[in-house]
C-alpha positions as CSV (number, residue, x, y, z in Angstrom):
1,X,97.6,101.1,102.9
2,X,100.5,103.0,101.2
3,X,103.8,102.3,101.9
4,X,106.9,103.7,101.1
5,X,109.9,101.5,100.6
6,X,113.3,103.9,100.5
7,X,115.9,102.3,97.9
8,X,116.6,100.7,94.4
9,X,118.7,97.4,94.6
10,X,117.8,93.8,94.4
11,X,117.4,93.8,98.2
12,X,114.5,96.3,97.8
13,X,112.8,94.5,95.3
14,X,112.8,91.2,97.6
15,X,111.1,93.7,100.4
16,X,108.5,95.0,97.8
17,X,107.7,91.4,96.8
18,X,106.7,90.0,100.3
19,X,105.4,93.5,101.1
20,X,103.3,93.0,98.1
21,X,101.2,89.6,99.6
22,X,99.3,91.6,102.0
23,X,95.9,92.3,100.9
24,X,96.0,95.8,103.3
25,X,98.5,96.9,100.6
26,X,97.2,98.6,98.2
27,X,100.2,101.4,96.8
28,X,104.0,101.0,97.1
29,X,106.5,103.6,96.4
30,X,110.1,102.9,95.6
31,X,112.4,105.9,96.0
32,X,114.1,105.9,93.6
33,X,113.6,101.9,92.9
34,X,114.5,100.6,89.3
35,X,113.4,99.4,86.1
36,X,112.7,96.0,87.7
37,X,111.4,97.1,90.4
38,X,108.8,99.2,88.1
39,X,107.0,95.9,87.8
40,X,105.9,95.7,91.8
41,X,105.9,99.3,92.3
42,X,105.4,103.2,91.6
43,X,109.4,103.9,91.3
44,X,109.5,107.9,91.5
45,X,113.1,109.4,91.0
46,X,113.9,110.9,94.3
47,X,117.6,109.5,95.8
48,X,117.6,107.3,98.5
49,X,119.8,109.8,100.6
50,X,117.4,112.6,99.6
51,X,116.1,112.9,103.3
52,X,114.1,116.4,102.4
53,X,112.5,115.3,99.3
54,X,111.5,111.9,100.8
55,X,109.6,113.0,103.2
56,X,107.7,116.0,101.2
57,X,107.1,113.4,99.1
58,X,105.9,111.3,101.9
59,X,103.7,113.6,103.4
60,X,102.3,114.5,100.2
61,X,101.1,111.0,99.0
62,X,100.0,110.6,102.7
63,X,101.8,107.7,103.1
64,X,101.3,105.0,106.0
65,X,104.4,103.0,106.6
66,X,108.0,103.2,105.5
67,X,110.6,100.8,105.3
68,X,114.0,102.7,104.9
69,X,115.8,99.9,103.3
70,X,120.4,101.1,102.5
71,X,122.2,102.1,105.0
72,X,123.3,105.7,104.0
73,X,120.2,107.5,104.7
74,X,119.6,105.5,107.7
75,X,122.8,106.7,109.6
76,X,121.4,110.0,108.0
77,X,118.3,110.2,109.8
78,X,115.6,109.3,107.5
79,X,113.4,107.7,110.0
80,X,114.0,110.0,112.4
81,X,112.9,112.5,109.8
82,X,110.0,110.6,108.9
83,X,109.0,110.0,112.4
84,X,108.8,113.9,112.7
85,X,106.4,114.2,110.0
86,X,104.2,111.3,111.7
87,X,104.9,108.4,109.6
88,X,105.9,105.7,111.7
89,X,108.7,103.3,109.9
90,X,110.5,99.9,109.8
91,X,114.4,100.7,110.2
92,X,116.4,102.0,112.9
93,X,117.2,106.3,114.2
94,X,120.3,107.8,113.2
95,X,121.5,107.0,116.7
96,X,120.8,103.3,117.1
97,X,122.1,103.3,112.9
98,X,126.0,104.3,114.2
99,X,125.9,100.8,114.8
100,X,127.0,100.3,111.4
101,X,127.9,103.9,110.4
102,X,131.1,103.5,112.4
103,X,133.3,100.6,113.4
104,X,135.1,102.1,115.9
105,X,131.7,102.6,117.6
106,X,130.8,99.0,117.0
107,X,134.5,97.7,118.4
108,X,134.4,99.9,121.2
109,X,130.7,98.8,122.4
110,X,131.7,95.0,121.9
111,X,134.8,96.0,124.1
112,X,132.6,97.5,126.5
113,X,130.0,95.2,127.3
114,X,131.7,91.9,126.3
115,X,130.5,90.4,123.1
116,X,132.9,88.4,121.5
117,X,134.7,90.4,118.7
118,X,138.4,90.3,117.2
119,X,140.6,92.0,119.0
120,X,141.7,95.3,117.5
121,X,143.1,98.7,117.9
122,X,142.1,102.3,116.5
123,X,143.6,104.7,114.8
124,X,143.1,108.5,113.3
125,X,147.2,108.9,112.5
126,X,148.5,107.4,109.6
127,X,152.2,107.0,110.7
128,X,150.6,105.7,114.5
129,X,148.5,103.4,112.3
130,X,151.7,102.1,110.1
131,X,154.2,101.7,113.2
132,X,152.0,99.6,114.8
133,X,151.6,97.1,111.3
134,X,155.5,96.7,111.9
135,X,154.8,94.4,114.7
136,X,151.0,93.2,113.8
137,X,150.4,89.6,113.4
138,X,149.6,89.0,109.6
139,X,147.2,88.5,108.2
140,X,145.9,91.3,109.3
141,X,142.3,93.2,108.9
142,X,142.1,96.4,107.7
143,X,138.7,98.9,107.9
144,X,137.4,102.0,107.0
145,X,135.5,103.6,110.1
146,X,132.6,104.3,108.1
147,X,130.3,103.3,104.8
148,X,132.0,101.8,102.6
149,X,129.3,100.6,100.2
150,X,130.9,96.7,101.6
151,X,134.0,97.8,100.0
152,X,136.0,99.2,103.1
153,X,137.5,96.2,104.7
154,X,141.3,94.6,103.0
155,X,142.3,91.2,104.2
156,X,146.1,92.4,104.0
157,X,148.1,88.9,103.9
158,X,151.2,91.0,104.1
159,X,152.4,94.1,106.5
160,X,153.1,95.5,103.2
161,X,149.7,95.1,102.0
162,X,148.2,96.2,105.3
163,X,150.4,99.3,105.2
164,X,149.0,99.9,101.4
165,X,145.8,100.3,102.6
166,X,145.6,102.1,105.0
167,X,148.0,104.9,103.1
168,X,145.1,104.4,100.1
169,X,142.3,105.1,103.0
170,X,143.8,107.8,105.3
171,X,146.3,109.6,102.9
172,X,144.8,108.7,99.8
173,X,141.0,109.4,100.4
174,X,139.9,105.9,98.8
175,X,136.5,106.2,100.8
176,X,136.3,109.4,101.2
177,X,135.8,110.9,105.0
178,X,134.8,107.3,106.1
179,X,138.4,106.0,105.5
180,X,139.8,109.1,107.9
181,X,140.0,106.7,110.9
182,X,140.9,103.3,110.4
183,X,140.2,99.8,112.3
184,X,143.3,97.7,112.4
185,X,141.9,93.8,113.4
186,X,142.9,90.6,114.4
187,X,142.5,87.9,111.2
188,X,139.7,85.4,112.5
189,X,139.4,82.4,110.8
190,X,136.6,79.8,110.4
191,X,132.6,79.4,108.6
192,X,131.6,82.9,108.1
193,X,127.3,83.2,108.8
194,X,125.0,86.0,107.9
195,X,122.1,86.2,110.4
196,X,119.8,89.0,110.1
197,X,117.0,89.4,112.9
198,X,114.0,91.8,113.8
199,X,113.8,93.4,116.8
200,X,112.1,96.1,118.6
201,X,114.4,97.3,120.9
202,X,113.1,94.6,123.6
203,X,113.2,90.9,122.0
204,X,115.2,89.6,118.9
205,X,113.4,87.1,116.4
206,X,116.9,85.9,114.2
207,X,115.6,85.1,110.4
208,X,116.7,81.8,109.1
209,X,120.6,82.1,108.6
210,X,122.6,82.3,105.3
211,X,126.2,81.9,103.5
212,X,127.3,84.8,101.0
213,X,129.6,84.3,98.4
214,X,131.7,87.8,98.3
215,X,134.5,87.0,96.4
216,X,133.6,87.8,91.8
217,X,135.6,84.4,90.9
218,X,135.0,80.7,91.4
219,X,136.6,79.3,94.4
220,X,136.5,82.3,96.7
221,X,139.0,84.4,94.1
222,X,139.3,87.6,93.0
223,X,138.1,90.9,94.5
224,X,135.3,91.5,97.0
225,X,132.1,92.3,95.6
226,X,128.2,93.3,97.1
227,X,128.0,89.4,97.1
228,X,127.6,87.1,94.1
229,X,125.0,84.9,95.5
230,X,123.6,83.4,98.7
231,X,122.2,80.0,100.4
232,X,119.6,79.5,103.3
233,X,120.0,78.2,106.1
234,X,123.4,78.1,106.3
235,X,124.7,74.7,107.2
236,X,127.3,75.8,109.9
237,X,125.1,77.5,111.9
238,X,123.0,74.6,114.2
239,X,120.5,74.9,116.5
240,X,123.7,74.6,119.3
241,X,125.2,77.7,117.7
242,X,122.3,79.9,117.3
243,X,121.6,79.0,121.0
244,X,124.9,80.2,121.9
245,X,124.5,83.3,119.8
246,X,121.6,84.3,120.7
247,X,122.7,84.4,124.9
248,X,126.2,85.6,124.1
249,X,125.7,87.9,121.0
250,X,122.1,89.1,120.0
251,X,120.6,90.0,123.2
252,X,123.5,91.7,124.5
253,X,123.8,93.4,122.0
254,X,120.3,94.8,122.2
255,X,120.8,95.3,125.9
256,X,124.0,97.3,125.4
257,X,122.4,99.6,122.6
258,X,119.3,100.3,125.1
259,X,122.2,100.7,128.2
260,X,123.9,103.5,125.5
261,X,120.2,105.1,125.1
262,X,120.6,103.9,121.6
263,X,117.5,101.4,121.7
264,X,117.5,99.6,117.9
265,X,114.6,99.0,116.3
266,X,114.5,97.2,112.6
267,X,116.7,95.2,111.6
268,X,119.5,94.4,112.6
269,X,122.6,92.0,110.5
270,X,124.7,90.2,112.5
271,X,128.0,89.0,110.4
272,X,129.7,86.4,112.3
273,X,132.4,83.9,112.4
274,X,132.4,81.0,114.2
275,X,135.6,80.6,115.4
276,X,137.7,77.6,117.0
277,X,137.0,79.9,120.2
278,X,133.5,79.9,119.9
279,X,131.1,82.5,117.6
280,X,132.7,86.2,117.4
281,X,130.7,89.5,115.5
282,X,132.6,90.5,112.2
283,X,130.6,93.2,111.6
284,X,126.6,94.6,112.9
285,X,124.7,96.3,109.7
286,X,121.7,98.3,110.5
287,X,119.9,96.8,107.9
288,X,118.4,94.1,105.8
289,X,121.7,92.3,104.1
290,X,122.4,92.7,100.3
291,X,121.8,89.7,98.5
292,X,121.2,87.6,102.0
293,X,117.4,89.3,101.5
294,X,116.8,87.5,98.2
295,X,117.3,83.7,100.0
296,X,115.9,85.0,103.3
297,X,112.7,86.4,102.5
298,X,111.2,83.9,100.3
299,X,111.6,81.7,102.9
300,X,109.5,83.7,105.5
301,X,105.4,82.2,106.0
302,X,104.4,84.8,108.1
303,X,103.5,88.6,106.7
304,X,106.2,90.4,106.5
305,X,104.4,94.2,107.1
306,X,103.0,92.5,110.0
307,X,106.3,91.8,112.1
308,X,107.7,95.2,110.4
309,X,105.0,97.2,112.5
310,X,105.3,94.8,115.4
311,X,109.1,96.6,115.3
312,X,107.8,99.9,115.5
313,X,105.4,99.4,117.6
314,X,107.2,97.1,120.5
315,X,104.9,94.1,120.0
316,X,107.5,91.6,118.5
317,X,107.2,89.6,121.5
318,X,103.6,88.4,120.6
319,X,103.8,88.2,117.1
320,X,104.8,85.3,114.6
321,X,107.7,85.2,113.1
322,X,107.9,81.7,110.8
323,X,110.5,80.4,107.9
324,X,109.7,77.4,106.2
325,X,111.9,74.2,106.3
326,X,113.1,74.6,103.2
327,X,116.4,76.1,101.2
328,X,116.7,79.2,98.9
329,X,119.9,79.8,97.0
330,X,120.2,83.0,94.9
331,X,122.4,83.3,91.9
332,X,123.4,87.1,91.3
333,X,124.6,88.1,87.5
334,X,126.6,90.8,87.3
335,X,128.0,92.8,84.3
336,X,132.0,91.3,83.3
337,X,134.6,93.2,84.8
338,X,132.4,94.0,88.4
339,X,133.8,95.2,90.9
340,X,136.2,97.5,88.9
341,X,135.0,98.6,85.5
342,X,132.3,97.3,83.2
343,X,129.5,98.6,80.4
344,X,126.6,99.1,80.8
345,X,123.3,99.9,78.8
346,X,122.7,96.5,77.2
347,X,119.1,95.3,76.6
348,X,118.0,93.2,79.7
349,X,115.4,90.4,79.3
350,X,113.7,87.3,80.8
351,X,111.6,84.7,80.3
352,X,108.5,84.6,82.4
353,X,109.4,82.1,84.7
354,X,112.9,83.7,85.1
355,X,111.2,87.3,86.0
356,X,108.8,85.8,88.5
357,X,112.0,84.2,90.1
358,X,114.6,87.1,90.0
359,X,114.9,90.3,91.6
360,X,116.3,93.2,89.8
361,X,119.4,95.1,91.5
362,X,121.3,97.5,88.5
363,X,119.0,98.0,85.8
364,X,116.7,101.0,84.2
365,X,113.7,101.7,81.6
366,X,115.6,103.1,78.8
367,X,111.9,104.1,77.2
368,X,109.7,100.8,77.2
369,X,113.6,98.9,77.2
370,X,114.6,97.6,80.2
371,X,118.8,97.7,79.9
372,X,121.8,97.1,82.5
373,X,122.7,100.1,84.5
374,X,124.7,98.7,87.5
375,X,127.5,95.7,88.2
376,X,125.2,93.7,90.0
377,X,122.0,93.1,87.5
378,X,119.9,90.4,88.7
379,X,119.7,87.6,91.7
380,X,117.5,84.6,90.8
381,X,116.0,82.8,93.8
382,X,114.5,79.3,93.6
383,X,113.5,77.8,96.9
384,X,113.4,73.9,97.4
385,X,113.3,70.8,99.7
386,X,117.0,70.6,99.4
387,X,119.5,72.6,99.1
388,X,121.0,70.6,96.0
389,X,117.3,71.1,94.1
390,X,117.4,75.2,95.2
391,X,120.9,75.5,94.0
392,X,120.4,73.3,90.4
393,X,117.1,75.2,90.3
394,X,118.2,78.5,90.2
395,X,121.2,78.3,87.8
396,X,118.2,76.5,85.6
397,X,116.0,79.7,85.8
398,X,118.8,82.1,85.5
399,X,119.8,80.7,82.6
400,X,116.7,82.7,81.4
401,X,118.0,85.9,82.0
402,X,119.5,87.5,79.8
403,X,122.0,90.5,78.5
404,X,125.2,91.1,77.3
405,X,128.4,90.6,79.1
406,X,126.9,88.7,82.0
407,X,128.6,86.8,84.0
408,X,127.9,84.7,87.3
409,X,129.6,82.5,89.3
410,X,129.3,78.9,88.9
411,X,129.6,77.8,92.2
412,X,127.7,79.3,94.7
413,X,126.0,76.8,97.2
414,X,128.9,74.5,96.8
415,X,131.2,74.9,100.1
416,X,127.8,74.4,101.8
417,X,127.0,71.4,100.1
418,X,130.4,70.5,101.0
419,X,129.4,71.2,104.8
420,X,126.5,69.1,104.7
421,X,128.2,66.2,103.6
C-alpha cells in the first residue's frame, strides 16, 4: 500500500512510525514532513494546507490511504477534497472539523445538547466584550474563536489582563481573523487530562489518557507552549472517571455531531478538566494531540492503519483497539527562548539509541546536515513498567540528543508522580 500522511511535526513522525509496522505498507509520503522524518518516509515539499497540490500529488502517485494529520487543512477540507478524487482517509470533513475550527461552535453545541462545559459568553464587539470583563469573575478565560496554533487561549488573573487580550485579539489582530470573535469563559480549576479517541461516526474507542506539560518553565511557569512533554496514562483519570466520561461526554458528543449532520469520523481530542463538579470539556481538537501522540502511540498493540480504515469505513465497532499496561513519558527539547524568539540552524545530532527513541518535530536537511529549524526540536519517548522507569528513561536517552541552545524541562512526569503517591 501507499499512504499519504499530510504534515511535518513530531506528531507526524509518531503516526509514520506505527504506520510503518504494517507489512501491507510498503510507501509513505509526508507532505511536507521534515528532516527527521526523511528517515521513515519520502518527505516531498508540498505545505500541509496546500489542499490543490496535495491531492494532484495524490492522485498522481496513486495513492491508497491518507491520514490528514494538523488541524488547518482539516477545517480546510483536505479530506473532503481527497474523498472527491477517490482516496478514502483517516481524519474528519471540513464540517465535522468546525468542531475545533471554532469555539463558539464547540460552546454553543455543548450548550445545546448538555455536555458539561464552562460556562461562557460570546462576543464579536470589542467594547460589548470589555463591559462585560467589568463585572466577570477573575480569573477569567479568554479565547480566540478560531486556530490559534494552541496559542489562542489567556488565563487573565486580572480584569485588566483579560481586557488586554482581548484588545490584542479583536483590535489588535494578534491571530489574525481567528481572534475576530472572542470566547470569554468561566476559570475551571482541577487535574487537566488529554484523551484522544477513534471513532467512526457510530462508536468511540478512547486511547490510553495522558498529562501535558504546556507551560516552557519548571513548575508550570512561564508562557504556554505546543507542550513540553507528556505522560501515559494519566494518573487522574480512573477507570470511575473514564466511565463517567464516556456516558456524559464522548458519546454525546458523537451523538450531537451526527444530530447537527456533522457525523465525525477520525480522531477526535477531548481536553478535559475534572472538576470538583464532576468532568467538564476544555476544549474538542479534530485531531491527533501534539506531543500527547508521542506517549500515546507507542503504547498501542494493535495496528494502527488497521483501526484508521476501520474509521473510514464504519467498522470500529468490530475491530481491536489495545494499549499495553505500561507508561510512556516524552521529553520535548526545544530551542532557548521558545515560545517567543530563538535561533535556529544549529547542527542536530543523536546517538543511535536516542534516534530510534525520538521523534523529530522542527528540524530540516541542510544538504546531508540535519540542523534545527523550529522551537520545538525533538520528543524522546521511552515506555516502561512504571512510570518512574519511563520518565528516568527518557531524560537518559535524551541526553543523547543533541544541538545548540537546547533546552528542556526538567520535570515533566513529576505532578503525576506526585498523584500516584
Amino acid at each position: 500500500m501507499k499512504l499519504l500522511v499530510v504534515g511535518g511535526g513530531g506528531r507526524e513522525h509518531a503516526i509514520i512510525r506505527a504506520l510503518k509496522k504494517n507489512p501491507q505498507v510498503e510507501t509513505i509520503y509526508s507532505l511536507p514532513g521534515n528532516g527527521g522524518i526523511a528517515q521513515d518516509a519520502e518527505c516531498v515539499p508540498i505545505g500541509a494546507t496546500d489542499i490543490d497540490k496535495i491531492v494532484a500529488f495524490a492522485v498522481e502517485k496513486k495513492v491508497d490511504y491518507a491520514v490528514v494529520a494538523p488541524d488547518d487543512p482539516l477545517v480546510l477540507g483536505c479530506v473532503d477534497a481527497l474523498e472527491a478524487k477517490g482516496i478514502p482517509c483517516f481524519g474528519p470533513r471540513a464540517n465535522a472539523a468546525i468542531i475545533e475550527g471554532s469555539k463558539i461552535f464547540a460552546k454553543n453545541l455543548m450548550k445545546k445538547y448538555g455536555i458539561p462545559t464552562a460556562d461562557y459568553a460570546v462576543f464579536e464587539d470589542m467594547d460589548q466584550a470589555l463591559a462585560y470583563l467589568d463585572t466577570a469573575p477573575v480569573p477569567t478565560v479568554v479565547k480566540a474563536d478560531g486556530l490559534a496554533l494552541g496559542k489562542g487561549v489567556i488565563i487573565a488573573q486580572t480584569r485588566e489582563e483579560a481586557k488586554t487580550a482581548v484588545r490584542e485579539m479583536m483590535e489588535g489582530g494578534k491571530f489574525g481573523a481567528s481572534g475576530s470573535r472572542v470566547v470569554i469563559e468561566e476559570f475551571l480549576t482541577g487535574p487537566e487530562v488529554s484523551v484522544l479517541s477513534f471513532t467512526d461516526g457510530k462508536v468511540v474507542k478512547p486511547m490510553v489518557s495522558s498529562m501535558d506539560h504546556k507551560r516552557a518553565g519548571d513548575n508550570d511557569t512561564g508562557l504556554n507552549t505546543g507542550g513540553m512533554g507528556t505522560v501515559a496514562p494519566n494518573p487522574y483519570y480512573t477507570p470511575e472517571i473514564a466511565d463517567r466520561c464516556m456516558k456524559e461526554i464522548f458519546l454525546p458528543t458523537i451523538a450531537a455531531m451526527n444530530a447537527e449532520g456533522r457525523t465525525f469520523r477520525g480522531c477526535l481530542y477531548f481536553g478535559l478538566m475534572l472538576t470538583p463538579k464532576g468532568p467538564k470539556v476544555i476544549e474538542y481538537n479534530c485531531r491527533f494531540g501534539d506531543p500527547e501522540t508521542q506517549v500515546v502511540l507507542p503504547l498501542l498493540e494493535s495496528d494502527l492503519l488497521t483501526i484508521m480504515r476501520a474509521c473510514t469505513n464504519g467498522t470500529l465497532a468490530e475491530t481491536e483497539v489495545k494499549f499495553a499496561d505500561k507508561h510512556a513519558c516524552c521529553v520535548i527539547l526545544a530551542s532557548k527562548g521558545y515560545p517567543e524568539h530563538y535561533q535556529k540552524g544549529f547542527p542536530l545530532t543523536m546517538t543511535e539509541e536516542a534516534a530510534a527513541h525520538t521523534y523529530v518535530a522542527g528540524a530540516k536537511l541542510d544538504g546531508d546536515t540535519l540542523v534545527t529549524s523550529g522551537g520545538r526540536v525533538t520528543g524522546t519517548t521511552a515506555v516502561a513498567d512504571s512510570l518512574e522507569e519511563a520518565i528516568r528513561e527518557a531524560y537518559r536517552i535524551s541526553d543523547g540528543v543533541h544541538f545548540e541552545n537546547a533546552y528542556r524541562r526538567s520535570d515533566i512526569g513529576q505532578r503525576a508522580l506526585q498523584a500516584l503517591k
